[in-house]
Structures are given as C-alpha cells and as structure tokens.
C-alpha positions as CSV (number, residue, x, y, z in Angstrom):
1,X,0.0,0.0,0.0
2,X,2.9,2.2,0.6
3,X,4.1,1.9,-2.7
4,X,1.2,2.3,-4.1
5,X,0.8,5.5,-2.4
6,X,4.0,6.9,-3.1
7,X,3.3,6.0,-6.4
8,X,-0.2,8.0,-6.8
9,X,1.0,11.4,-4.9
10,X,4.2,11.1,-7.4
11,X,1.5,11.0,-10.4
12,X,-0.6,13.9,-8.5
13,X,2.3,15.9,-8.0
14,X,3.1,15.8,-11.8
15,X,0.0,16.3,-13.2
16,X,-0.7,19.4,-11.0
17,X,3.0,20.3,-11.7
18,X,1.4,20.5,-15.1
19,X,-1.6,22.3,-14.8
20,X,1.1,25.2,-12.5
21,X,4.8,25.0,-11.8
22,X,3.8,26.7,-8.3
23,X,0.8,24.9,-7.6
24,X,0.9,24.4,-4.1
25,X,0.7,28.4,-3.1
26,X,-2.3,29.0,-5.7
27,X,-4.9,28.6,-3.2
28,X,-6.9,26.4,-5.7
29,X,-9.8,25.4,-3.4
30,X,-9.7,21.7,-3.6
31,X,-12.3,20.9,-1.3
32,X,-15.0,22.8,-3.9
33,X,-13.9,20.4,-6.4
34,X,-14.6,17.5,-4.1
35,X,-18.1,18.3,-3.4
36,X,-19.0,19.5,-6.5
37,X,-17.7,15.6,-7.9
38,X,-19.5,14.4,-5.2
39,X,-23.2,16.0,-6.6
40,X,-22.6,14.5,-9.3
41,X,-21.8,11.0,-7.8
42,X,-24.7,11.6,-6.0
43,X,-27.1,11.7,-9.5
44,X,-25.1,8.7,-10.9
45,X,-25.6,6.8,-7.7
46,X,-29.9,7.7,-8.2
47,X,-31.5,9.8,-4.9
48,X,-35.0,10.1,-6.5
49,X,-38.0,8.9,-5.0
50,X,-40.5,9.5,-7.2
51,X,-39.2,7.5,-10.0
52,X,-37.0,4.2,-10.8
53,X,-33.4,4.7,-10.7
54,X,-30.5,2.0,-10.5
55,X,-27.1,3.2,-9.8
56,X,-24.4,3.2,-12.4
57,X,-22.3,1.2,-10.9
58,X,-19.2,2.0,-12.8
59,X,-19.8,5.9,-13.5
60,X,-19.5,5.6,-9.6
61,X,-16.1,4.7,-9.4
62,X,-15.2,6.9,-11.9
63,X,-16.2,9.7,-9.8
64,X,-14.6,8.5,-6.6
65,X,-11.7,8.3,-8.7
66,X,-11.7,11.3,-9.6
67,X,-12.5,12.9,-5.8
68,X,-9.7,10.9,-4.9
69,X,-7.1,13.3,-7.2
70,X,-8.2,15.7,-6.0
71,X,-8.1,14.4,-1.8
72,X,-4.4,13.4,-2.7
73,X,-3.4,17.3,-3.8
74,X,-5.0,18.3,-0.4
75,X,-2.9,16.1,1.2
76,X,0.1,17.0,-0.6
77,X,-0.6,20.6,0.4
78,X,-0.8,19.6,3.9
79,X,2.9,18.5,4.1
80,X,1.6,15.2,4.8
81,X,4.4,12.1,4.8
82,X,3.9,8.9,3.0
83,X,4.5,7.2,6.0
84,X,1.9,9.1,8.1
85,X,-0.2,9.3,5.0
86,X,-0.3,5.7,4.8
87,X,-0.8,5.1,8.0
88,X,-4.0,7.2,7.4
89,X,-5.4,4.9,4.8
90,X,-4.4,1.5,6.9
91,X,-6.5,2.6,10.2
92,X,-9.0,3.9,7.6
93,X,-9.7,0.4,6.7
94,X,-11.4,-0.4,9.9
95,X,-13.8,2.0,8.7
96,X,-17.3,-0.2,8.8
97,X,-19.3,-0.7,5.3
98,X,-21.8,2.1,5.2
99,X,-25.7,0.7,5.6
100,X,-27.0,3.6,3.5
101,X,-24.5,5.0,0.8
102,X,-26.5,8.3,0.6
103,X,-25.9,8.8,3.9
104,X,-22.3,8.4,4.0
105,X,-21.7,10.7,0.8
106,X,-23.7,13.4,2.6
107,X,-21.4,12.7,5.7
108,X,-17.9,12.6,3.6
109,X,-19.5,16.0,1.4
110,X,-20.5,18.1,4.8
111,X,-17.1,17.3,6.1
112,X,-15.7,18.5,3.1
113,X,-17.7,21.6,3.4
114,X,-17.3,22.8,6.8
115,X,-13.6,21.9,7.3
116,X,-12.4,22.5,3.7
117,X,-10.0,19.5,4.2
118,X,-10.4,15.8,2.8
119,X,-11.6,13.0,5.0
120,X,-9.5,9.4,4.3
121,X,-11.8,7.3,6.4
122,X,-15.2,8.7,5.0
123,X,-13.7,8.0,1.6
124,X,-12.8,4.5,2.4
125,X,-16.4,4.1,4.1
126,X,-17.3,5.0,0.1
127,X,-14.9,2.9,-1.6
128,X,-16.5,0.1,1.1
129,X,-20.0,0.9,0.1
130,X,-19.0,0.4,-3.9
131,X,-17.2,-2.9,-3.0
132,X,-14.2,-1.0,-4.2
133,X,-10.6,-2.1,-2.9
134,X,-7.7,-0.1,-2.8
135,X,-6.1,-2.3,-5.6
136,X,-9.4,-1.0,-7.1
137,X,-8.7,2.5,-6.7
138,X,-5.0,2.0,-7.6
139,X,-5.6,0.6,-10.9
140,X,-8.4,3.0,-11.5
141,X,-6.2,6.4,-10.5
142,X,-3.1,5.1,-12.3
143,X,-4.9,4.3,-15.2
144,X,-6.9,7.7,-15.4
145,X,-4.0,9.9,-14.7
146,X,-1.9,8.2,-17.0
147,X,-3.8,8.6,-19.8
148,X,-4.3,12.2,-19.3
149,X,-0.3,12.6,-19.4
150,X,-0.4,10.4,-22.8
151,X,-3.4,12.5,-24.3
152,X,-1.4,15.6,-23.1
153,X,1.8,14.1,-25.2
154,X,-0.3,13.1,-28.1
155,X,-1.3,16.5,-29.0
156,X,-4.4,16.7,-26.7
157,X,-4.3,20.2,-25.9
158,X,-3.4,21.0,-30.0
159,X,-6.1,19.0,-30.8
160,X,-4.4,16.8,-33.1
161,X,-5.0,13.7,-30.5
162,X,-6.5,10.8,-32.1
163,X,-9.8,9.9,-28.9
164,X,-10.3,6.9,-31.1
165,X,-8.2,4.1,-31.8
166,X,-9.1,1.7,-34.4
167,X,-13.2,2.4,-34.2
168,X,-12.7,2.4,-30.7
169,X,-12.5,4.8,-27.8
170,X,-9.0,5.0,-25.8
171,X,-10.7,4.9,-22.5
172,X,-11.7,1.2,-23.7
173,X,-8.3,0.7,-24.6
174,X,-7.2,1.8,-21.1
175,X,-9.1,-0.9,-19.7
176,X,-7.8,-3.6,-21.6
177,X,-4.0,-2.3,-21.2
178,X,-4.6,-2.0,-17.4
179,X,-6.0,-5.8,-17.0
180,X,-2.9,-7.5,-19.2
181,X,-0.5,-5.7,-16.4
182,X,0.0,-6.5,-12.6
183,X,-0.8,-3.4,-10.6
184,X,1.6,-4.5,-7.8
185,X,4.3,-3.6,-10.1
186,X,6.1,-0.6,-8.7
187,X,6.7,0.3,-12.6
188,X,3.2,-0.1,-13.2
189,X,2.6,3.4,-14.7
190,X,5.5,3.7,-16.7
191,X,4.9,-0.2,-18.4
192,X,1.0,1.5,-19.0
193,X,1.9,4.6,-20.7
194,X,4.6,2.4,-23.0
195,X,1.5,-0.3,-23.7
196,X,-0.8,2.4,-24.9
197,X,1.6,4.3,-27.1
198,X,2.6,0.8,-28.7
199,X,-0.8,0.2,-29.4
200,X,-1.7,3.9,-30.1
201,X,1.4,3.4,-33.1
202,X,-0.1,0.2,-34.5
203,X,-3.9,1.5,-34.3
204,X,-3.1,4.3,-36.1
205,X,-0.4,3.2,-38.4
C-alpha cells in the first residue's frame, strides 16, 4: 500500500505540476472540487424517490476516482508524509461498510464543506459501500491519470490527438491495457503509458 501510495502522490504531483509549476501556493480550493464531484456522484448513484433509478455502478467509481485526485493534492498541500499518510489509509480500513451510501456521501461531502479538508476514512467508508478495494482505486487512479499525461503528449491540448483508436475509444483501450498488467508492479505506470503508445502506433499506423 505504501508503494502504491508513493506512487499516486508522485503522479498527482506531476499532473498538478502540469496544470502550474507553483501549484501548491495558488490557493486552488480543492475541497470545492470535491463536493462538486460528489453532486454529481450523488445523481449517478440515483436519490429520487418518485421514479426508478439504479445506480451506475461503474460511472460511480469513476467519480470516486476522480474525488480521490483531488483528496491526494490536499494532502500534498498539507505537508503530509507517505508514511503518516499511509498510516492514514491502513487505520482507515477499519472504517465499517456504510448501511445507506447516501448517507455516508452526505457525511464525507458536509465534512468536506465545513472543514475545507479531505476526510480518508469517509472516503474508504465510500470505496467500502461500492465494493471498491484499494487495488481497485489503484488501478483505476493510475490508469486515469496516466492517460491524461499520454493524451497531453499526443497533441491533446493541439487538438491533433487521435480519442479513437481503431473504431474504438482510448478509455476502452485503457481498460484492456490495465487488465494485461500486474498493478503490484512498482513500474506499473511507466509499463502502461509504453502499452498504450505501442498500441496507439499500430492502431493508427
């Protein structure tokens, strides 16, 4: 888990290295970003009464992926260790299964609001209520943010980035890519971004 860890806040560092060299005195407010996700996880999850919804599942963990980039550049800020960070996310695993996911989003999103700070054990009480492991979350984060740096080295922001790959999206191709590797290898990210270029080249070619 450590390495895993180190590994993400490395990735989080970079990308928000790219977004600012300075990032960490901009002020961004990171904790509006987190409740803002969390709305929408909220609609993809379904909270109306009056007529049939079914959550969607996977649009689910998207979006508690993506809260998590965002909880790992407040913890950056905070100086935090990766020791003391990960000893955060170990005691946050005796955090029980929530009963009522609703209710634990609200929880997580109103201590996001009123102390402006990001909450590991809520999230893992989350992750828990979407069966989500941290393997889960590991794949899922790596995968995401390194795809961004490929699009971003592929022309994304020229807009000469090629989104589909031989009839075929590259966020399906990301899932593919991500199930041929093992995630417990500490050069995980750097063996994905070389599988999707090589099979960016031959889709393309």
């Amino acid at each position: 888990m450590q390495n895993q860890l180190k590994v993400m806040l490395e990735l989080q560092d970079a990308m928000n290295t790219r977004v600012h060299s300075e990032w960490r005195d901009q002020g961004f407010e990171w904790y509006r970003a987190i409740w803002i996700e969390s709305a929408e996880l909220m609609d993809h999850y379904g909270w109306k009464w009056w007529k049939h919804q079914k959550p969607d599942v996977e649009q689910v963990k998207l979006e508690l992926i993506d809260i998590w980039h965002f909880g790992l550049s407040i913890l950056l800020i905070n100086k935090a260790s990766i020791e003391s960070i990960a000893e955060k996310v170990t005691t946050a695993q005796q955090t029980p299964k929530t009963d009522d996911f609703k209710v634990s989003l609200e929880a997580f999103t109103a201590y996001t609001l009123v102390e402006k700070d990001f909450s590991v054990s809520l999230f893992v009480a989350l992750l828990k209520g979407m069966d989500m492991s941290f393997d889960d979350l590991y794949s899922g984060y790596v995968g995401k943010n390194v795809l961004n740096f490929f699009r971003q080295d592929h022309g994304y922001k020229e807009g000469t980035y090629q989104k589909l790959w031989d009839g075929r999206e590259d966020n399906e191709h990301l899932v593919e890519v991500v199930a041929e590797l093992d995630v417990s290898d500490a050069q995980f990210s750097a063996k994905l971004y070389q599988s999707l270029k090589t099979r960016y080249e031959a889709c393309l070619s």
